[in-house]
KEVEXMAR-321787 format. One line per 4 residues: their letters; for each residue z, x, y of C-alpha. Coordinates in Angstrom, 3 decimals. Example, Ala and Ser with C-alpha at 12.3 -4.5 7.8 and 13.67 -1.06 7.14 Angstrom:
// KEVEXMAR-321787
as = 7.800,12.300,-4.500  7.140,13.670,-1.060
// end
This chain:
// KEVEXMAR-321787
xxxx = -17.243,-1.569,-19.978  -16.864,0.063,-16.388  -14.580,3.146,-16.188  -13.315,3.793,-12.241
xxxx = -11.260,7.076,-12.060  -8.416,7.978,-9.220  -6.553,10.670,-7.383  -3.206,11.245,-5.510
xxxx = -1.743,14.163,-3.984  0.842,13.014,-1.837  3.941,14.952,-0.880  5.760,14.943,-3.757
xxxx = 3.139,13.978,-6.488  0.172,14.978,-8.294  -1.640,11.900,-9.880  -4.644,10.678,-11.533
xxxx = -5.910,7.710,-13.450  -8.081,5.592,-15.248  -9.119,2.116,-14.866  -10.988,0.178,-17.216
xxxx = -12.463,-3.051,-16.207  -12.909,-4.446,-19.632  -9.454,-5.312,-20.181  -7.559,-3.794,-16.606
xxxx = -5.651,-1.074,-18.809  -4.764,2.020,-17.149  -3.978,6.016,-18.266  -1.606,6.960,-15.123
xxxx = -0.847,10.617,-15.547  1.284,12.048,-13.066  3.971,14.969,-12.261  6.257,15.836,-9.328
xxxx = 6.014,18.730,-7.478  9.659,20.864,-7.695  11.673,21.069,-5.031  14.365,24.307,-4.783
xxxx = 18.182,22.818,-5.811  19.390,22.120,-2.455  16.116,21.553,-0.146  15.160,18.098,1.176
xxxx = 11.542,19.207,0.817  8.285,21.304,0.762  6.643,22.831,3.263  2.288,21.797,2.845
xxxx = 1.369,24.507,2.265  3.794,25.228,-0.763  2.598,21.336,-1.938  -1.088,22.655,-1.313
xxxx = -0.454,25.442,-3.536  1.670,23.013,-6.169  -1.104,20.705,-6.084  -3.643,22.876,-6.665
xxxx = -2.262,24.757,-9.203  -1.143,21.059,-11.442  -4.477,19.000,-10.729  -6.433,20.526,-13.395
xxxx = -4.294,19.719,-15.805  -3.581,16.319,-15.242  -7.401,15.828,-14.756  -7.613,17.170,-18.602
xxxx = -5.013,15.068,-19.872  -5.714,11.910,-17.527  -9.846,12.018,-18.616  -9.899,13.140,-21.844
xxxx = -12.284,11.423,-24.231  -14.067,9.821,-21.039  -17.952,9.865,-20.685  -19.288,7.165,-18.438
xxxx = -17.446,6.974,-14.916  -18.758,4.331,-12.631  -16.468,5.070,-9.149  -13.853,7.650,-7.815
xxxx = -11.471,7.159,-5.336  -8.732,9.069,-3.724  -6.403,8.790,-0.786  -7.469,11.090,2.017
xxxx = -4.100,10.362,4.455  -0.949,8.722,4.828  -2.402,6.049,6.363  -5.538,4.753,7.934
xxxx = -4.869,5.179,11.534  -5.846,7.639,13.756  -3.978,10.466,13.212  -2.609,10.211,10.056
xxxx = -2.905,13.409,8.379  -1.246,15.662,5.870  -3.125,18.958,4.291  -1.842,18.125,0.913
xxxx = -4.091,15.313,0.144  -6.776,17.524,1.050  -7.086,18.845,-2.709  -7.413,15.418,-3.864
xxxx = -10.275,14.545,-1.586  -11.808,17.599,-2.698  -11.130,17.341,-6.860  -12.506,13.964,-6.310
xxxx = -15.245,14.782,-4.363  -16.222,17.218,-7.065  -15.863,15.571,-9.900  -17.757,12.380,-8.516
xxxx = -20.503,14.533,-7.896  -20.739,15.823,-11.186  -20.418,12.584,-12.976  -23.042,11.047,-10.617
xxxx = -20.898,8.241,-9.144  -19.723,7.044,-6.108  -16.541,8.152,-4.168  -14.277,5.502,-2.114
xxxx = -11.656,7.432,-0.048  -8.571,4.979,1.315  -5.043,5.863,2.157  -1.966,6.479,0.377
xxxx = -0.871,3.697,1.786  -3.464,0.874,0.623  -3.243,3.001,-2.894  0.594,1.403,-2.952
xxxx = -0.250,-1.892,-2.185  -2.892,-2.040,-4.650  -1.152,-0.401,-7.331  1.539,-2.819,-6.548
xxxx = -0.746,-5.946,-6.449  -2.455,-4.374,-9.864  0.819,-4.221,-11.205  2.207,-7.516,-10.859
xxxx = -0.976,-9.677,-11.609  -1.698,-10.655,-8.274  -4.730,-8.958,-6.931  -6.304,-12.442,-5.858
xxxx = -4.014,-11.922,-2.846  -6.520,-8.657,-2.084  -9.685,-11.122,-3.005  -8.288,-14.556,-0.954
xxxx = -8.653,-15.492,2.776  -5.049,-15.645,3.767  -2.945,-12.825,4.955  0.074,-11.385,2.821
xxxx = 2.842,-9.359,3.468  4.088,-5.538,1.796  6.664,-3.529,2.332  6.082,-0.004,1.911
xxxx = 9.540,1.682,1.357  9.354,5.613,0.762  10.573,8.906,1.664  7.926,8.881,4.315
xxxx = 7.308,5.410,5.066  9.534,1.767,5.982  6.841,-0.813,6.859  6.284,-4.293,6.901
xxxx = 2.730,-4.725,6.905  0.843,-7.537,7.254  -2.554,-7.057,5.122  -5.410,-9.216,5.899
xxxx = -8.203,-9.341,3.406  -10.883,-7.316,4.514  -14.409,-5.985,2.833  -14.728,-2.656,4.022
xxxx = -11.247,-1.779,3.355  -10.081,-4.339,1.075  -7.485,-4.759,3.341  -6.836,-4.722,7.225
xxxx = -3.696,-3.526,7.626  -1.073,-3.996,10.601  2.611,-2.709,11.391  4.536,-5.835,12.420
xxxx = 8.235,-4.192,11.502  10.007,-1.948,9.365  12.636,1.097,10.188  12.856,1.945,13.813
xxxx = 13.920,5.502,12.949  14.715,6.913,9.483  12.793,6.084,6.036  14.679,4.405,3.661
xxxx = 13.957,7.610,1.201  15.095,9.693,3.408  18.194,8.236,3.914  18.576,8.314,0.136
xxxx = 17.521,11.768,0.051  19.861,12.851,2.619  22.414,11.457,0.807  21.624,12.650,-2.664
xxxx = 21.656,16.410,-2.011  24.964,16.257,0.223  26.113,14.914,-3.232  24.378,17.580,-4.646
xxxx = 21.501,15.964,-6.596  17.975,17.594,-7.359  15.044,16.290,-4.383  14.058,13.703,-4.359
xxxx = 16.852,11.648,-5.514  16.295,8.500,-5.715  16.671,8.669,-9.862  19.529,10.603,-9.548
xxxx = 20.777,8.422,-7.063  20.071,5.196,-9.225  22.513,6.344,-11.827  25.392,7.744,-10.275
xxxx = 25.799,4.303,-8.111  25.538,2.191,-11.117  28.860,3.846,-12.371  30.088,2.456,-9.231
xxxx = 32.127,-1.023,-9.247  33.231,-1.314,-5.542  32.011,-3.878,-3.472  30.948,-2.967,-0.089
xxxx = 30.702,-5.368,3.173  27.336,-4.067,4.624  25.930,-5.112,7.632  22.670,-4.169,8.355
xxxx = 21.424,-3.249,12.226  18.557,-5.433,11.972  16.574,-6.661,15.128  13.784,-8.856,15.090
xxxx = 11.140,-7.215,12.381  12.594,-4.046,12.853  16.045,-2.206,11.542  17.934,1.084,12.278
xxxx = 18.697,3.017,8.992  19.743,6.250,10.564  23.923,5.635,10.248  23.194,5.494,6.358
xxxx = 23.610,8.877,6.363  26.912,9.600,8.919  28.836,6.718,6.712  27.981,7.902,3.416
xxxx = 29.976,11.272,4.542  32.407,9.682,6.131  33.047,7.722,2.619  32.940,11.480,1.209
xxxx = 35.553,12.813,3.964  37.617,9.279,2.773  37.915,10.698,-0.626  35.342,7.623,-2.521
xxxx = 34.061,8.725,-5.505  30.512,10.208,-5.611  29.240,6.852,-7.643  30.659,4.649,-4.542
xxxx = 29.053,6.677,-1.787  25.602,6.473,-4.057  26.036,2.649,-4.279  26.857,2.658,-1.089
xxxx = 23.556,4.162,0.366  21.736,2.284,-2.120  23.098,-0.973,-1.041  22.663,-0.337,2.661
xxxx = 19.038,-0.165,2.267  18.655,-3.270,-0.096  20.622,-4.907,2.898  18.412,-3.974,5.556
xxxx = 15.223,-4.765,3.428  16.478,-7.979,2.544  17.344,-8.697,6.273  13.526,-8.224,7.525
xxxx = 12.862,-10.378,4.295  14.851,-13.343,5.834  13.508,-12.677,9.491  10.049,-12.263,8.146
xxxx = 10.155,-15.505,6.090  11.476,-17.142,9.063  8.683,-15.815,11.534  5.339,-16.484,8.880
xxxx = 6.963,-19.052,6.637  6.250,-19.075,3.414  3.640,-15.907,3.505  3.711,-13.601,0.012
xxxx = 5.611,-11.050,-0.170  4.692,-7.577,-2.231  7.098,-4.791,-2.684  5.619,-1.237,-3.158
xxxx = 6.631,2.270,-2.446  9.365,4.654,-4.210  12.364,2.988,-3.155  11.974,-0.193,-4.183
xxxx = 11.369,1.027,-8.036  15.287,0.919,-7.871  17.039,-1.565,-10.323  19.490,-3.337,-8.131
xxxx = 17.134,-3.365,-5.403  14.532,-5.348,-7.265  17.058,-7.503,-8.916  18.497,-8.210,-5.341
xxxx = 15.036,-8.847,-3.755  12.693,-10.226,-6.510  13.594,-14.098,-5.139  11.456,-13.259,-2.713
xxxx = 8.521,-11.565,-3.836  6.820,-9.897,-5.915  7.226,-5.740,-7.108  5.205,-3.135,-9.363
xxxx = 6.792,-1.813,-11.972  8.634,1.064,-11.311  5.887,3.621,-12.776  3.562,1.837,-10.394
xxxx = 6.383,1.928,-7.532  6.700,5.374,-7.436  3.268,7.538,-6.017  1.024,7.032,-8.245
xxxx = -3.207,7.356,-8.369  -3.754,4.092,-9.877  -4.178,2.172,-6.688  -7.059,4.356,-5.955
xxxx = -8.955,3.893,-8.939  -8.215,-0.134,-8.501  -9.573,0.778,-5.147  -12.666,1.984,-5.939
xxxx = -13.582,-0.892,-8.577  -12.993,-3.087,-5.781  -15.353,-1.212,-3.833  -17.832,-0.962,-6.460
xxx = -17.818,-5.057,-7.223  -16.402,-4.209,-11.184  -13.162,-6.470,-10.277
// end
């Protein structure tokens, strides 16, 4: 039996997990960060704090009755570019660090980033995408992040990532954020969100500004209000955001499939734990479950057993 162990702080998000090798089950244990009713967000150093103050206890609950750990890993930045930085996952790199040096074992850092994708590929059964020799394609949809990435296999990284497309100005989850609170929903809201547009029965004719590889998500926002100023019920303007961004995701789908062909597809990230979403989008690929859409620290510990050779 090998035992790898991971961490996430992220924005929102305070995660860890176990992997164990012997038969791939998982203990994800993980808790958002609160936000203040009516703020789109935290400032780092209030998610520092947050952080900090949560991690031990999801380390107790998350490790108890463990005794053997053969790898760590953690995400140490949004992504792995230069430049990528946020303080808060700085108390994940350093409860990992810590803890792998007490249990005598080796620490893999990656970014949040590849920690989606391979909580994603975990998830749906298809890590020999990770393990082949033939690039794939993800979509990381967030409050932080819309990319298409094309991931190349890679051994020091697992995976070699590359931007080819995705939102030309505003994230996805921030359009749906943005949208939630002028409803007056709790941050974040996707959740929230989900449920007031499935009361919704309208039917909307969306058309997505999509270009190429690349789409524009930042009139989400302006029409949802001006559906509000129109007097359509809150449910409508929810379904309405929600179906703007499953149309503009689904539109770099079809221009995607039409540039590589018939390259995989993986769907990871937040936004894209959404019910209609996935049932819109799964003829074309491949998603987590939502537990494993959302931020989670399970990618990390699959991370670090690929590192270590255990999968």
């Amino acid at each position: 039996m090998s035992i790898t162990v991971g961490f996430d702080t992220s924005n929102y998000t305070t995660s860890a997990a176990v992997l164990d090798t012997s038969d791939m089950s998982v203990r994800n244990v993980k808790r958002l960060l609160p936000v203040k009713d009516g703020e789109r967000g935290l400032r780092q150093s209030d998610a520092v704090f947050l952080h900090t103050k949560a991690l031990p206890e999801i380390m107790e609950e998350a490790f108890e009755g463990i005794d053997r750990v053969d790898a760590c890993g953690c995400s140490c930045a949004p992504r792995l570019v230069q430049g990528s930085y946020m303080p808060c996952f700085l108390v994940g790199m350093n409860a990992a660090a810590a803890f792998s040096h007490g249990a005598g074992c080796e620490l893999f850092m990656t970014s949040h980033q590849i920690g989606h994708i391979l909580a994603a590929l975990f998830s749906c059964g298809r890590l020999d995408l990770i393990k082949g020799d033939k690039p794939f394609a993800a979509f990381h949809v967030s409050g932080g992040t819309t990319d298409l990435l094309l991931c190349t296999p890679d051994k020091e990284h697992n995976a070699r990532i590359e931007r080819i497309g995705g939102s030309s100005d505003l994230n996805a989850g921030q359009a749906i954020d943005r949208c939630g609170v002028r409803l007056g929903l709790s941050f974040p809201c996707g959740a929230e969100l989900e449920r007031l547009a499935e009361q919704s029965h309208t039917q909307f004719a969306i058309r997505p500004v999509v270009k190429g590889l690349y789409c524009s998500l930042s009139g989400i926002e302006n029409k949802c209000m001006k559906l509000m100023d129109s007097g359509y019920d809150k449910c409508d303007v929810a379904k309405f955001c929600i179906d703007s961004v499953c149309a503009s995701v689904e539109g770099l789908t079809k221009a995607l499939l039409e540039k590589y062909n018939a390259i995989e597809i993986i769907y990871a990230g937040g936004v894209m734990s959404n019910r209609s979403i996935r049932a819109k989008l799964s003829q074309y690929g491949s998603f987590a479950s939502p537990e494993l859409s959302s931020d989670n620290a399970v990618g990390t510990a699959v991370y670090a057993a690929l590192r270590k050779g255990l999968i």
